[in-house]
C-alpha positions as CSV (number, residue, x, y, z in Angstrom):
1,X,-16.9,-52.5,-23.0
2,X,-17.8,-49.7,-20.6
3,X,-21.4,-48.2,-20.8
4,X,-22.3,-44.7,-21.0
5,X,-22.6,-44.2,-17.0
6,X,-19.5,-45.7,-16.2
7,X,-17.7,-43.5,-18.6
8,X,-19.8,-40.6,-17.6
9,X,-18.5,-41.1,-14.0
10,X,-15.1,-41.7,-15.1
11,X,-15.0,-37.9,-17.0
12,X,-16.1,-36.3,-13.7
13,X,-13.3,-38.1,-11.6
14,X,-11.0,-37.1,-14.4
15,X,-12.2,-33.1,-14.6
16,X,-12.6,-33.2,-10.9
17,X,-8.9,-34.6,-10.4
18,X,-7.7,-31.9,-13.1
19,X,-9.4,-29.3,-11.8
20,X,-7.5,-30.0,-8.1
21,X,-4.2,-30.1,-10.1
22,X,-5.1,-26.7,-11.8
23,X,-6.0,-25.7,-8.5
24,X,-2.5,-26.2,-6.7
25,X,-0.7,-25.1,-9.5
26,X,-2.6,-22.2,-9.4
27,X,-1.8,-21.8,-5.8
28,X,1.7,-21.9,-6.2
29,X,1.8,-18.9,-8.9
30,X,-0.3,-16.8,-6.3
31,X,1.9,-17.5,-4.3
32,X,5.1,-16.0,-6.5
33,X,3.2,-13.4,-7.8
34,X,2.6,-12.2,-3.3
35,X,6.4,-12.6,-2.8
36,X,7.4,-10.8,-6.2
37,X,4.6,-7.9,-4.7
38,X,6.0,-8.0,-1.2
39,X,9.6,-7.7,-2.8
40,X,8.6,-4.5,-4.9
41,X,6.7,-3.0,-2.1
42,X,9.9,-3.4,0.8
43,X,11.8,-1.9,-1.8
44,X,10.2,0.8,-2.4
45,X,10.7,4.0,-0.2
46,X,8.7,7.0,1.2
47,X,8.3,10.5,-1.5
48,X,6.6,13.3,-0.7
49,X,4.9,15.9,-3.0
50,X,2.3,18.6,-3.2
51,X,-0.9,18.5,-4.7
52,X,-2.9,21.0,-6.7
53,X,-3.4,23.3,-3.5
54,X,-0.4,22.9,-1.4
55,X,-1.1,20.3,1.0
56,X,1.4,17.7,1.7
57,X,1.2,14.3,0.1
58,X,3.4,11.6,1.2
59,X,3.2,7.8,-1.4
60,X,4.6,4.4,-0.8
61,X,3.8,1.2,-2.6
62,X,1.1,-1.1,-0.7
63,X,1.9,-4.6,0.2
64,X,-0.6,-5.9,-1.7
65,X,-1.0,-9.7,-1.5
66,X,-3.8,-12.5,-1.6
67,X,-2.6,-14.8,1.0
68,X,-2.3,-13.1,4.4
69,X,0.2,-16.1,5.4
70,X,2.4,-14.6,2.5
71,X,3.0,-11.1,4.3
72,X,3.0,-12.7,8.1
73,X,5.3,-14.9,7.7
74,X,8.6,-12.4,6.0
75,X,11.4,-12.2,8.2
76,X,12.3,-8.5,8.5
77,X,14.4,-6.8,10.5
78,X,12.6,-3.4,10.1
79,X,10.5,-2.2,12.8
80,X,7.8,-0.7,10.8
81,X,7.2,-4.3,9.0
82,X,7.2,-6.1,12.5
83,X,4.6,-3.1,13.5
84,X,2.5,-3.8,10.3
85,X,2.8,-7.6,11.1
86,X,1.3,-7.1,14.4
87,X,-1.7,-5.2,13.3
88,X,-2.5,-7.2,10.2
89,X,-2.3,-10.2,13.0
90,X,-4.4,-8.9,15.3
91,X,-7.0,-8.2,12.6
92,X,-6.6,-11.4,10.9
93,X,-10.0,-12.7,10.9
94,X,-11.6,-9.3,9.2
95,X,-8.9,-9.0,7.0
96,X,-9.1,-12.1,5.3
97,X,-11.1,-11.9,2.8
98,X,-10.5,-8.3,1.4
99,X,-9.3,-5.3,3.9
100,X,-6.5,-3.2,4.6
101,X,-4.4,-1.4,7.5
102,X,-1.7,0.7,7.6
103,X,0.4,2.7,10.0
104,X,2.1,6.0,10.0
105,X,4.4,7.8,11.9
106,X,4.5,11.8,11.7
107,X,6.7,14.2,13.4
108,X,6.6,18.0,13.5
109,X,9.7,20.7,14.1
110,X,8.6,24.5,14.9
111,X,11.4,27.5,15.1
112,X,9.5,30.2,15.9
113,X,10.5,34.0,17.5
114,X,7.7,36.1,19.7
115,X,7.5,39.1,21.1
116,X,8.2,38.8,24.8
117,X,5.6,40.9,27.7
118,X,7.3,41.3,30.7
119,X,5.6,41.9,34.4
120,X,6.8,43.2,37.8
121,X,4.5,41.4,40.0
122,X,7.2,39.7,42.4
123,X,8.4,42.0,45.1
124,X,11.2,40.8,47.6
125,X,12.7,43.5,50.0
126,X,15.4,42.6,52.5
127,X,17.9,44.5,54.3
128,X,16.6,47.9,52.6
129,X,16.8,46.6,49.0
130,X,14.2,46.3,46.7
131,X,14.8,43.0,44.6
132,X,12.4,43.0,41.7
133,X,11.8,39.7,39.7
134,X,10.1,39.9,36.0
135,X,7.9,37.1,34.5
136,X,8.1,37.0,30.8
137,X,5.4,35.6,29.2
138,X,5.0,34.7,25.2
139,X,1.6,33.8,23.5
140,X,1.6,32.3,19.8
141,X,-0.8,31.0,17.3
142,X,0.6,29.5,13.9
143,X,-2.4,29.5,11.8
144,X,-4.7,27.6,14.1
145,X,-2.6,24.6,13.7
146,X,-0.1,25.2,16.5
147,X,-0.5,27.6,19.6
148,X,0.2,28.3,23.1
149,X,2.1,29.8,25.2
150,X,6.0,30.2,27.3
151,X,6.3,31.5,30.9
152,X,9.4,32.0,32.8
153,X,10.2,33.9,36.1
154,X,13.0,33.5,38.0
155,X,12.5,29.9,38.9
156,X,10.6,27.8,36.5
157,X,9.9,28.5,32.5
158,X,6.7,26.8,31.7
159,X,5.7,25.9,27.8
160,X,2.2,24.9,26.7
161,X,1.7,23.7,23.5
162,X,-1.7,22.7,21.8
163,X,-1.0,20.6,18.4
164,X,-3.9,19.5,15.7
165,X,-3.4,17.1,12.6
166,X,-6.0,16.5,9.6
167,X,-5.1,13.0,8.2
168,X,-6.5,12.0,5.0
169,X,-5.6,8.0,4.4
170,X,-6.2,6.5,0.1
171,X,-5.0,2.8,-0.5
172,X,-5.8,2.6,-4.4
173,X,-4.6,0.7,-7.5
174,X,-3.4,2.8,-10.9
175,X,-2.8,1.0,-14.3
176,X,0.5,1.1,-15.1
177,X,3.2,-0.8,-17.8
178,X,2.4,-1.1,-21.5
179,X,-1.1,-0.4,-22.7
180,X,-1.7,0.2,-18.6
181,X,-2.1,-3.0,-18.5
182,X,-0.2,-3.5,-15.1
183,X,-2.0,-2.7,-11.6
184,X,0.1,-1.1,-9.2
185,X,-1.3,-0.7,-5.7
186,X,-0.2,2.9,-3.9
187,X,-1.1,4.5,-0.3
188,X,-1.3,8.2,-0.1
189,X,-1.4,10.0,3.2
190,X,-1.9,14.1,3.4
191,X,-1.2,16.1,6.3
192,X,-3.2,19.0,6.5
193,X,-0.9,20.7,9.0
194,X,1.8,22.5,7.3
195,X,4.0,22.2,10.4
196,X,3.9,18.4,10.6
197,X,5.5,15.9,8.2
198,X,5.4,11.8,7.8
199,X,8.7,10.5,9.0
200,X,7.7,6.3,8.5
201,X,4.8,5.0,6.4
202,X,3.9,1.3,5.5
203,X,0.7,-0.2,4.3
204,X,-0.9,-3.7,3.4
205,X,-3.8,-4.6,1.9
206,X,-5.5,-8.4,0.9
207,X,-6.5,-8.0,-2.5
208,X,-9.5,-10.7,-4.1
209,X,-7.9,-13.3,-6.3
210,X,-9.8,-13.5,-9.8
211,X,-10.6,-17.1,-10.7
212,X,-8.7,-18.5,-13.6
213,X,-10.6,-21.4,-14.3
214,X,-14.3,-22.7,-13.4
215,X,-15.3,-26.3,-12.7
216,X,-19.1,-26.5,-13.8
217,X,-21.5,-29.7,-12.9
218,X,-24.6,-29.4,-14.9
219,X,-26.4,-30.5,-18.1
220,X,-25.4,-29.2,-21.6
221,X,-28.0,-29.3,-24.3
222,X,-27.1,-29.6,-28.5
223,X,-29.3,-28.6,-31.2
224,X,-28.8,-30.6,-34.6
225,X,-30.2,-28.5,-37.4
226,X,-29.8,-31.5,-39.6
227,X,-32.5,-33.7,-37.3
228,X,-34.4,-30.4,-36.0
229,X,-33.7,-31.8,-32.8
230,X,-32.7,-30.5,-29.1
231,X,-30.4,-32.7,-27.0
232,X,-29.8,-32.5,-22.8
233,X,-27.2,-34.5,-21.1
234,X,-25.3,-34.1,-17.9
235,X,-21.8,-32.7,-18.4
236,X,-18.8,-31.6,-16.7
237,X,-16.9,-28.6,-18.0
238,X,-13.6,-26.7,-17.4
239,X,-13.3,-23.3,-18.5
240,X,-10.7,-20.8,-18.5
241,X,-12.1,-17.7,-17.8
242,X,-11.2,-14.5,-20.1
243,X,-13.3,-11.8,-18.8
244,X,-15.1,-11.2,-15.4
245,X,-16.8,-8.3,-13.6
């Protein structure tokens, strides 16, 4: 018959052989639950909208997974996920544990008519005619956002243009489904140049699995109110845990 040690060390190998099983199974759901994420998220395309004072707010979903093998290794043929493979690669090692990166793409359009000053400050006189040649010059400002200025003359036209872009960047998670019970992961990106727009947008983030279960080695104490007496033993225990902070 097997003593108390033996049976003791027999319970451990079982819990600890249980807990590896628990372990890969639990693997294998994380790893459904990044491919379902990374399915939503490519589906998913770019809206824009305005906030509560005007500014221009562009949202897309955020490829949100826990394995960073998960979003490496999709096979797309869209050059904004090869883009956002590349960086996420090259940051690898930081991003591991819990980060994210993101790129965007903006482009701006400007239709715009001035008021044109003209000056006679080229002179060319040959065979007793006076040839005079104009330069026309243009200066704008659209709201401190976009400005410069247009000169042409008879040979060249020459256009400077000064450009500036406020971009604010938000990866954030909103409860959504039944009871707001569901997390949805989202990416907002404002422009604050009116002139200027987001024409490509994709995010990704590494997110911190929760543990499921916890494998304890300790000792565990009884009380017997009968006997009055307190009882400590070494024990091994597998939880499933409810709640955590």
């Amino acid at each position: 018959m097997l003593n108390k040690k033996t049976l003791i060390y027999i319970l451990i190998v079982v819990c600890i052989l249980l807990a590896f099983s628990i372990y890969d199974s639990y693997t294998k759901s994380e790893k459904i639950e990044d491919n379902k994420a990374i399915n939503e998220a490519l589906k998913d395309s770019l809206s824009t909208y305005r906030n509560k004072n005007g500014e221009l707010v562009s949202r897309i979903k955020t490829i949100n997974v826990s394995n960073i093998s998960s979003f490496l290794n999709i096979a797309s043929k869209d050059k904004q996920i090869k883009d956002l493979q590349e960086l996420v690669k090259e940051y690898e090692k930081r991003l591991k544990d819990k980060g994210s990166a993101g790129i965007v793409n903006l482009e701006g359009g400007i239709e715009q008519f001035l008021e044109t000053e003209i000056s006679f400050d080229s002179l060319n006189i040959k065979e007793n005619t006076l040839k005079v040649y104009p330069t026309y010059t243009s200066k704008f400002n659209l709201d401190n956002w976009v400005w410069g200025k247009i000169t042409a003359n008879k040979d060249t036209t020459l256009v400077s243009v000064r450009y500036k872009e406020k971009v604010s960047f938000v990866i954030g998670k909103e409860n959504t489904g039944f009871l707001g019970l569901k997390n949805e992961y989202f990416s907002d990106v404002k422009l604050e140049n009116p002139y200027s727009k987001v024409s490509s947008f994709r995010t990704y983030n590494t997110k911190i699995p929760q543990p499921r279960f916890a494998l304890t080695v300790g000792l565990a104490g009884t009380y017997s109110f009968g006997r009055q007496q307190f009882e400590a033993y070494p024990a091994v225990t597998l939880g499933y845990i409810l709640w955590s902070k």
